[in-house]
N, C-alpha and C positions, 0 to 999 in steps of 0.2 A: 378523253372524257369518260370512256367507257372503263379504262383504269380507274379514275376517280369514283365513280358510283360503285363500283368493284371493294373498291378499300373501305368505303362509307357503308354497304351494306355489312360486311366483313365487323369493323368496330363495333356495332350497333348489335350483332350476333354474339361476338365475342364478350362485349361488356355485359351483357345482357343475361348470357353464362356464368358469366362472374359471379353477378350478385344476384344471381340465384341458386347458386352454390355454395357463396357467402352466407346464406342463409340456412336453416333444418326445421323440419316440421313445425307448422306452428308460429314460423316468422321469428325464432329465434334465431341467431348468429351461430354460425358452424361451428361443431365444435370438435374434438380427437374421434365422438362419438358416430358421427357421420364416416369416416371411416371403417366401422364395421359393420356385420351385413345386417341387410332389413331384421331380422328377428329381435338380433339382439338390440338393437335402435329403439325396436317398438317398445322393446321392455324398459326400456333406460326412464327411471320415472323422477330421477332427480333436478332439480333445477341448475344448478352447474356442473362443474368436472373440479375434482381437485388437481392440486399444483401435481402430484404425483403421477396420476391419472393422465395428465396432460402431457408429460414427459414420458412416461414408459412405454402405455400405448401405442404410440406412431411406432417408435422403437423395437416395441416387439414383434409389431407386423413388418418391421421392412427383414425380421431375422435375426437382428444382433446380441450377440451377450452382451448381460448387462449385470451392473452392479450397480446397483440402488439403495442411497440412506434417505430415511425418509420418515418423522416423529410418529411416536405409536398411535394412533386413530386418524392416519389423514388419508388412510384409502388406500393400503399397498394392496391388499385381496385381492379387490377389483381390478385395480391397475394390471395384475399380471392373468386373471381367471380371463378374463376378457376378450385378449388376445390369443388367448388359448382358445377356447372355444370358438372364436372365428378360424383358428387353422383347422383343427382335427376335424376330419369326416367323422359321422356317427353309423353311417350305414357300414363302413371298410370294417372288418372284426380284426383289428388290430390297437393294443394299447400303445398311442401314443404320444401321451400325459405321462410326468408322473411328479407328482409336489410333495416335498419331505419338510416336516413340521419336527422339531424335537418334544412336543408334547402331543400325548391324545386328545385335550380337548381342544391345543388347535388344532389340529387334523382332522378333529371333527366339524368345529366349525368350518372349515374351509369348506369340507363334504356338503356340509346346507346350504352354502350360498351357491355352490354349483347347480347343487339339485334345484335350487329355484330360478336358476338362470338358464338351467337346462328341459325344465317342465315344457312338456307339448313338442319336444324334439326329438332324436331317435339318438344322442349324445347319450352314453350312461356313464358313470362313477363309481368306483369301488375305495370304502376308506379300508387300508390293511395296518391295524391299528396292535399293539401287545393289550391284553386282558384281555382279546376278543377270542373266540373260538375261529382255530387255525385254519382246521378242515374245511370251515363252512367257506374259510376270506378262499381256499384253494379252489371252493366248488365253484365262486363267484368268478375267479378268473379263468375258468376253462371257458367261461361267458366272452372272453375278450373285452373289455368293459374301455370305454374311451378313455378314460382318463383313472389314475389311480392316485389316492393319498395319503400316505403313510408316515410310520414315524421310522426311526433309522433300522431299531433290532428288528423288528419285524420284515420290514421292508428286505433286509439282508439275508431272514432265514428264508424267505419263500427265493430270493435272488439266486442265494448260493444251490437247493434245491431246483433251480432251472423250473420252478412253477411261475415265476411273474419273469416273463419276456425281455430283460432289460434292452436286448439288441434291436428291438422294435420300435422302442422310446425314442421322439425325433424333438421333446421339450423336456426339460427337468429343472423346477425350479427350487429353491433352497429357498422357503421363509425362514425368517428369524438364523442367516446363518451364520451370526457372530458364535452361536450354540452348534450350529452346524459345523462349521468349521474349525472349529473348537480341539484339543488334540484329542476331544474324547469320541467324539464322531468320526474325524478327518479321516483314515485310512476308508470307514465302512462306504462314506460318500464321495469321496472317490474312486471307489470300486462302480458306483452306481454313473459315474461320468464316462469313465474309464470304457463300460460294457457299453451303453447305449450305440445307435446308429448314428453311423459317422455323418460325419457334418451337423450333429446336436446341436439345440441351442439351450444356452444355461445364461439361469435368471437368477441370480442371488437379493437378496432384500433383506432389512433387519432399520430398527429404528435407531441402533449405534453401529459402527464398523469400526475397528480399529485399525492401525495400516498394517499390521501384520495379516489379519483377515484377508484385506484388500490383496497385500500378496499372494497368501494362499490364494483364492481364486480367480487371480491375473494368469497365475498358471495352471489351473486347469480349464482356461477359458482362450476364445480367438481374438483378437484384439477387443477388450472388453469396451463399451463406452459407457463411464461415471455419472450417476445421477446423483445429485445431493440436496435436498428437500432440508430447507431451514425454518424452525418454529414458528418465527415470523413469517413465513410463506403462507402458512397456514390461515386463510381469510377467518375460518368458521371456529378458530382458539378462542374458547373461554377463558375468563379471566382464575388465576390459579394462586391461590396465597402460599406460601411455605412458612409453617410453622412449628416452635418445639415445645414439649411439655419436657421441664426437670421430673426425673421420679427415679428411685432407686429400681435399681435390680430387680428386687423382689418385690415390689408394688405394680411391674408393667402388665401382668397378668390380671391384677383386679382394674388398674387402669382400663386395659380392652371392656372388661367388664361394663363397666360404667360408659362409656365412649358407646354401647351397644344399643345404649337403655335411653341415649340421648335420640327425641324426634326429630325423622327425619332426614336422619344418616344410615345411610348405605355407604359400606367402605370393605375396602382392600386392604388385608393386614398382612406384613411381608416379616417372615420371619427367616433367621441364616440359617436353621437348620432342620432334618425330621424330629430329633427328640425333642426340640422346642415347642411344633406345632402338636405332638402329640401330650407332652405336658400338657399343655393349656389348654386343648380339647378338653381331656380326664376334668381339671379345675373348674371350669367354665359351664363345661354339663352339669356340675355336681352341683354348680348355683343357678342352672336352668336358664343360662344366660342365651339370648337368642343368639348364635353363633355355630357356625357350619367349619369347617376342616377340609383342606384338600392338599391330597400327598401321596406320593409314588406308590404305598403300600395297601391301599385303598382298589378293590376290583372296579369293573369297568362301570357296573349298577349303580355303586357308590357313591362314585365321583359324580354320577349324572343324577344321583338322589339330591347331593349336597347342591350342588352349581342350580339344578331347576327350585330348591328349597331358597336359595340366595333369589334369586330372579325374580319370583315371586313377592318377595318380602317376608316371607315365615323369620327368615335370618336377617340380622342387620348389617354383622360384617361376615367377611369369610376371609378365613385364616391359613395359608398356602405358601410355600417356600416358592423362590423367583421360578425354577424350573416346571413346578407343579401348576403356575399361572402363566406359566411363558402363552401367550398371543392370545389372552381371554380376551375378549369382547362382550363388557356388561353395559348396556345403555344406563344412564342416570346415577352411575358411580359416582358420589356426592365426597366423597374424601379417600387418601391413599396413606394409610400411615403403616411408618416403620416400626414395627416394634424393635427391633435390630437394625440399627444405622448400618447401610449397605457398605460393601467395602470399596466399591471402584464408583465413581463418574457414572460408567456406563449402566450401571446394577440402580442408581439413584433416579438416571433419566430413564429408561425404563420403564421402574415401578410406577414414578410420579407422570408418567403418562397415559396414565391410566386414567385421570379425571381430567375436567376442564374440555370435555371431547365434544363437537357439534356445536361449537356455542354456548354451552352450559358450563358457567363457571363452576370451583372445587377448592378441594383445601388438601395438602399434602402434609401430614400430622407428624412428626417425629417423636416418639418416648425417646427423651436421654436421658440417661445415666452419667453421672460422673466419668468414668471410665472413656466413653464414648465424645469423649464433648469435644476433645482435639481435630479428630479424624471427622465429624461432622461440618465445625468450622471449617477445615479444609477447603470440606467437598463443595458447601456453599461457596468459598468463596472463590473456590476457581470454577463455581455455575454460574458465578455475579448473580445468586441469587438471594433477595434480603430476607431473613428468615427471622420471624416474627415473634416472641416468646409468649406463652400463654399461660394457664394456670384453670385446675376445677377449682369451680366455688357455686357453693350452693347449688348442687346439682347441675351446672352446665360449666362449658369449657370460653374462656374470657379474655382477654388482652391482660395481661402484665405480669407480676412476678410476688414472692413472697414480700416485698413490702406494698403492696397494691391489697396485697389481702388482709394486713396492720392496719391500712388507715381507713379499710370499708371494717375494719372491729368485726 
């Protein structure tokens, strides 16, 4: 009898624990986030967790390498900041963080969401970025700063110098490492796997991988485990048109033009090369066209004159080669147009991941050319995505084709 009361007060404990651990603040149902510690909980102000979010997380606290694909705006940041700042001590004066971005403004962005996630904490950050002043990023890390964010050349020169610690790093993650891993990085971030403190854990992330990627860092990693985040996973996808405007060669430059001056549009204009974006700067200012520029040759002032001038709205589009935009993060990016139809799959989803983020539908614009029309149809059709043809008339951009604009006379 005494067994039985024994086992009934027992369930009654047990279940009891359950569902109130099934539970988090507020009476909301558990979620990845209840695994990290009270601070970072209190701050969690979103109403759910993404698909990404919900996979990496647990993940990266039980320790594992990971390799992660997962569409551009569904929350890779968070998903791996997160986890980081629940491992590293902020009191220990040791660096060991360190996140490699193949661009400065994402390296920089990354730096912000830490700082805000890190505010009221004794955790610090250092981004060690190229255009910045060298001596200062050196004076910062004799500070021993928890976590560091870099792009690769940088990152390398302070490395090989023996001023940033790599054998103290016990996390290194590679955003965007389809670029990382790339053969134009591959030797320098390997070096940065290679130094760290043994038994490392490495995170790679990128919203494409291809399986060559996937092997390069199968083998610089311990038995890696595959996350793979599909568009439709994504509950909070806005709805996203693809569409193409016919225009010669030499008309896409006043096309942007026009497409600027249209209300209401905010967009991302992706061009294949720097002498293109620098073209159509030169054109484009000479017609006072609201339009911004952003490109490798550009100092560090610059780029954050142009990007805060975009943000604002002063500018309507801004104009940037895939590398020079690699991991922006603009809220209410209202269209993504090509001005140069991309060359691979990967360079197409990408860009055009760029709108349709949170909910808010978008439109992913293509100027073609003649030239181009082949290798566009391609790419669409092995996206199986149906691509809409368009046409300016009368000041705005419309449904159909040159005889649509015959029988409106």
């Amino acid at each position: 009898m005494i067994r039985l009361e024994f086992f009934i007060v027992f369930c009654v404990i047990f279940l009891g624990y359950g569902t109130l651990n099934a539970r988090s603040k507020g009476g909301k149902r558990m979620s990845v986030i209840n695994l990290l510690n009270e601070t970072l909980q209190s701050k969690w102000k979103f109403e759910t967790t993404m698909k990404v979010q919900e996979e990496l997380i647990p993940a990266m606290l039980e320790g594992k390498d990971i390799v992660a694909e997962s569409p551009t705006g569904s929350g890779k940041t968070l998903a791996y900041v997160l986890p980081i700042l629940n491992k590293v001590n902020g009191s220990k004066k040791q660096t060991q963080a360190l996140i490699v971005a193949p661009s400065q403004e994402l390296a920089m962005q990354i730096v912000e969401v830490i700082r805000e996630w890190t505010s009221g904490t004794d955790i610090t950050v250092q981004q060690l970025i190229g255009g910045a002043n060298s001596a200062r990023q050196i004076e910062k890390l004799k500070k021993k700063p928890t976590i560091v964010v870099g792009t690769p050349g940088r990152l390398n020169e302070l490395a090989r110098s023996n001023k940033l610690k790599l054998k103290e790093i016990e996390t290194i993650v590679l955003d965007e490492c389809d670029q990382l891993l790339s053969r134009d990085y591959r030797v320098v971030v390997k070096s940065f796997i290679e130094n760290a403190a043994f038994g490392r854990q490495i995170v790679v992330v990128s919203a494409t991988i291809t399986d060559e990627i996937k092997l390069v860092a199968n083998r610089l990693m311990f038995e890696p485990i595959h996350i793979e985040i599909k568009p439709e996973d994504m509950v909070q996808a806005g709805k996203v048109v693809h569409s193409f405007i016919k225009v010669e060669e030499r008309d896409k430059t006043d096309m942007l033009r026009r497409l600027a001056n249209i209300d209401g549009v905010r967009g991302l204009a992706f061009v294949n090369s720097l002498d293109q974006v620098l073209m159509k700067e030169t054109k484009l200012k000479y017609r006072d066209a609201p339009v911004v520029t952003l490109h490798s040759d550009m100092k560090k002032e610059e780029r954050k004159k142009a990007l805060d001038a975009f943000r604002k709205g002063d500018a309507k589009i801004l104009i940037a080669t895939d590398l020079a935009a690699r991991g922006l993060d603009i809220e209410g990016l209202t269209h993504v147009i090509h001005v140069d139809v991309p060359h691979t799959i990967e360079q197409y989803t990408h860009r055009s991941g760029r709108t349709g983020r949170a909910g808010a539908d978008g439109e992913v614009i293509t100027l073609l050319s003649y030239k181009d029309e082949k290798t566009y149809k391609k790419l669409t059709r092995e996206l199986e995505v149906k691509a809409v043809q368009k046409i300016w008339y009368k000041g705005e951009i419309m449904e159909g084709n040159s005889k649509t604009v015959a029988k409106r006379g």
